[in-house]
Backbone as ProteinMPNN parsed JSONL, in Angstrom:
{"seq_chain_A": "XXXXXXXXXXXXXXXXXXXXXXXXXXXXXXXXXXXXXXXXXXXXXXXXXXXXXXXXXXX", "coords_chain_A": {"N_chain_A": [[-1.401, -5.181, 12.218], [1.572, -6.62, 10.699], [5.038, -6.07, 12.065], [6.658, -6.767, 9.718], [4.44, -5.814, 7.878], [4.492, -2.925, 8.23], [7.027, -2.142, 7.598], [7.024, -2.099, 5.139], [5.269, -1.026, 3.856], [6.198, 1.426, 4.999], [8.72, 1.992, 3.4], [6.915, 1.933, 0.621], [5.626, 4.025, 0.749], [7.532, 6.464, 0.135], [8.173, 6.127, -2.155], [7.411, 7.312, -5.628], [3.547, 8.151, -7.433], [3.371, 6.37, -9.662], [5.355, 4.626, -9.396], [4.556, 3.777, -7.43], [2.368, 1.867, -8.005], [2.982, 0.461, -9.958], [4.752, -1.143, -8.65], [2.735, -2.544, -7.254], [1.027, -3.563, -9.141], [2.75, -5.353, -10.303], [3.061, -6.508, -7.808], [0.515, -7.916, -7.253], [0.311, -9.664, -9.573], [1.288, -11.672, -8.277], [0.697, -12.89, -6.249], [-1.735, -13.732, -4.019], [-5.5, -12.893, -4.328], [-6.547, -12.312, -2.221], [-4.247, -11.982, -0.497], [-3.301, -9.499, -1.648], [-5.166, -7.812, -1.032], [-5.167, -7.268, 1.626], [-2.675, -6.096, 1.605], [-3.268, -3.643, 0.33], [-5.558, -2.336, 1.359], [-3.436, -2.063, 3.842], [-1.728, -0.421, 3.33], [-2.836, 2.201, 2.38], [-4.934, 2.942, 4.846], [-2.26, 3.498, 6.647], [-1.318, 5.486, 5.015], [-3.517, 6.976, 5.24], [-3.005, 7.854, 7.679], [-1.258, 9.211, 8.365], [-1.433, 11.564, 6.663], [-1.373, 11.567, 4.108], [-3.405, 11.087, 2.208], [-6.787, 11.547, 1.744], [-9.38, 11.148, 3.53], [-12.035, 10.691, 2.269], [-10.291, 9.929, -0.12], [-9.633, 8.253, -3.343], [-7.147, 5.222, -3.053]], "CA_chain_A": [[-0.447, -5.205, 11.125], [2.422, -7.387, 11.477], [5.916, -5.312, 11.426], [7.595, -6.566, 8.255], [3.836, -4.348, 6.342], [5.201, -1.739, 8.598], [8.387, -1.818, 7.167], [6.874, -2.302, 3.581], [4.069, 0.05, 3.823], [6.953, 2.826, 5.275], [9.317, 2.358, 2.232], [6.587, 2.885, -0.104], [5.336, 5.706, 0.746], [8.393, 7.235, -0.223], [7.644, 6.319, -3.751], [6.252, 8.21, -6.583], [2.247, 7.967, -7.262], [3.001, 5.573, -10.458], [5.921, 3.516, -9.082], [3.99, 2.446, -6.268], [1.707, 1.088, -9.251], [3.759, -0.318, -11.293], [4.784, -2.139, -7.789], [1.595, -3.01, -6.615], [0.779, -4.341, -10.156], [3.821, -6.673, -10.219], [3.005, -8.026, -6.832], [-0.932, -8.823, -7.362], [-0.037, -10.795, -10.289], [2.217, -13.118, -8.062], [0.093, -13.072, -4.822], [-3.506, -14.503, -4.241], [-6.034, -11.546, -4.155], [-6.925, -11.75, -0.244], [-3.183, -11.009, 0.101], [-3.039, -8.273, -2.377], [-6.169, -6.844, -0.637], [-4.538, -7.094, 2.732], [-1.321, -5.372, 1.509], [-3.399, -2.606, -0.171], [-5.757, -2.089, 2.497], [-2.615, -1.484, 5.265], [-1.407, 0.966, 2.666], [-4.439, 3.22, 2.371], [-4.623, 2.82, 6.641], [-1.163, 4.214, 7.234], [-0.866, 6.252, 3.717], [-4.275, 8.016, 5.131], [-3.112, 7.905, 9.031], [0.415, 9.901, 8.083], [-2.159, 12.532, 5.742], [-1.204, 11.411, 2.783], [-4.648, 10.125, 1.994], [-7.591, 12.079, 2.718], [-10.753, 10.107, 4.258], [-12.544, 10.076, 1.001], [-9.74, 10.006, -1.071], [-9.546, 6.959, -3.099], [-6.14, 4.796, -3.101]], "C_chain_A": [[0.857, -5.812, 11.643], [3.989, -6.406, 11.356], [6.953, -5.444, 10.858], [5.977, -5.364, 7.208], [4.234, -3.228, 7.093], [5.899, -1.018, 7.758], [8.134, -1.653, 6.013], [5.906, -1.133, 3.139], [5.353, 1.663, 4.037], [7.818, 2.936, 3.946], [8.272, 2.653, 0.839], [6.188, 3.901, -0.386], [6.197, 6.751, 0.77], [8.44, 7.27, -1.03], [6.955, 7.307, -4.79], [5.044, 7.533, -6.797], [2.435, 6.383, -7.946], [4.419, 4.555, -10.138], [5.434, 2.738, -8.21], [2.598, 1.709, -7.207], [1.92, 0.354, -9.576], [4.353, -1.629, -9.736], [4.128, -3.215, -7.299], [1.068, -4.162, -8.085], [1.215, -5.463, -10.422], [3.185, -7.706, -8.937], [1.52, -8.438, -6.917], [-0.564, -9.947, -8.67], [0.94, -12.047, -9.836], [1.579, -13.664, -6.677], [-1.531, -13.504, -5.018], [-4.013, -13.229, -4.009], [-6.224, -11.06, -2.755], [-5.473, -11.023, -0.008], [-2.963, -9.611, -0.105], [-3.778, -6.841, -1.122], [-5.827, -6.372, 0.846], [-3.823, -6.13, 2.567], [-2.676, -3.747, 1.107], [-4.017, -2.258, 0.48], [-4.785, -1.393, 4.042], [-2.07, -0.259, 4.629], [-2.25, 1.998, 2.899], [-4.346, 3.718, 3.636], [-3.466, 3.816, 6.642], [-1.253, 5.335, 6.183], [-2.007, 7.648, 4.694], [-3.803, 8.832, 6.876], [-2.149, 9.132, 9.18], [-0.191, 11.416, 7.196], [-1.674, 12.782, 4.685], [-2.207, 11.254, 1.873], [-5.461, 10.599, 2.22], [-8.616, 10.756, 2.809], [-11.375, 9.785, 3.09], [-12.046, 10.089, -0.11], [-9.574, 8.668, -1.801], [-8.005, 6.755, -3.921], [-5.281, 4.77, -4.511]], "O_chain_A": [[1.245, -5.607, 12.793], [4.034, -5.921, 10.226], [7.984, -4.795, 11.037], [6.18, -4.538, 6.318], [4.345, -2.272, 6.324], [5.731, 0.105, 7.282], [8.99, -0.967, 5.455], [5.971, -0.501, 2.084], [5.304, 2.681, 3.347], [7.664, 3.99, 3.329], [8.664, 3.476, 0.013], [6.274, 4.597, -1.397], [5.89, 7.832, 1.272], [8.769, 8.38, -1.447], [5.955, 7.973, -4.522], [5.073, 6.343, -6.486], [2.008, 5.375, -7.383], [4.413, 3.555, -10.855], [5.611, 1.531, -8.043], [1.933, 0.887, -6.576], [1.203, -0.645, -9.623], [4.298, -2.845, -9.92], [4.526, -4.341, -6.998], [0.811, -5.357, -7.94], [0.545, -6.452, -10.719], [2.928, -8.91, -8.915], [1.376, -9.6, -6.536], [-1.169, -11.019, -8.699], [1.303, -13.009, -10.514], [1.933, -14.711, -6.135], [-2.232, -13.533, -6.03], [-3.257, -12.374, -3.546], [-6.124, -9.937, -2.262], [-5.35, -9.898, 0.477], [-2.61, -8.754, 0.704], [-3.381, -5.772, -0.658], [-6.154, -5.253, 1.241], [-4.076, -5.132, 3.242], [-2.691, -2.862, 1.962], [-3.414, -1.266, 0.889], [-5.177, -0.626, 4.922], [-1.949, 0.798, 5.248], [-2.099, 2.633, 3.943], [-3.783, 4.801, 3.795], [-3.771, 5.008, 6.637], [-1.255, 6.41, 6.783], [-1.646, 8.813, 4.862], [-4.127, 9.968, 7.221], [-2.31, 9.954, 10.082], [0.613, 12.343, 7.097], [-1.488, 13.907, 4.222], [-1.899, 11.281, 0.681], [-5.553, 10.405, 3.432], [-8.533, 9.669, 2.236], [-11.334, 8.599, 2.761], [-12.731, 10.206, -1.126], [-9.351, 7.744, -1.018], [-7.576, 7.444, -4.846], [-4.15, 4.284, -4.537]]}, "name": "protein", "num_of_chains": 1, "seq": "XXXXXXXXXXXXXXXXXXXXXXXXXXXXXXXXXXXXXXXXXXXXXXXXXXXXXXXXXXX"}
């Protein structure tokens, strides 16, 4: 992970459930999907690493 999703991944997870939505929503419709899937993928990773997330919880 490079560390600007660090930095991006740490401020949202200070978010509420449906702002980081309403975030994530905005930026897939301006990004190509591999990126999206990247970004939402490192989320999940850290979101679940920090136990925010359980193992079979889904994102």
């Amino acid at each position: 992970m490079a560390w600007w999703e660090g930095m991006v991944t740490s401020e949202l997870l200070k978010l509420e459930p449906g702002e980081i939505e309403r975030i994530l929503n905005s930026a897939f419709s301006q990004i190509s999907h591999e990126q999206f899937m990247a970004a939402t993928r490192a989320i999940k990773t850290e979101a679940t690493r920090r136990g925010l997330l359980k193992v079979n919880q889904s994102a």
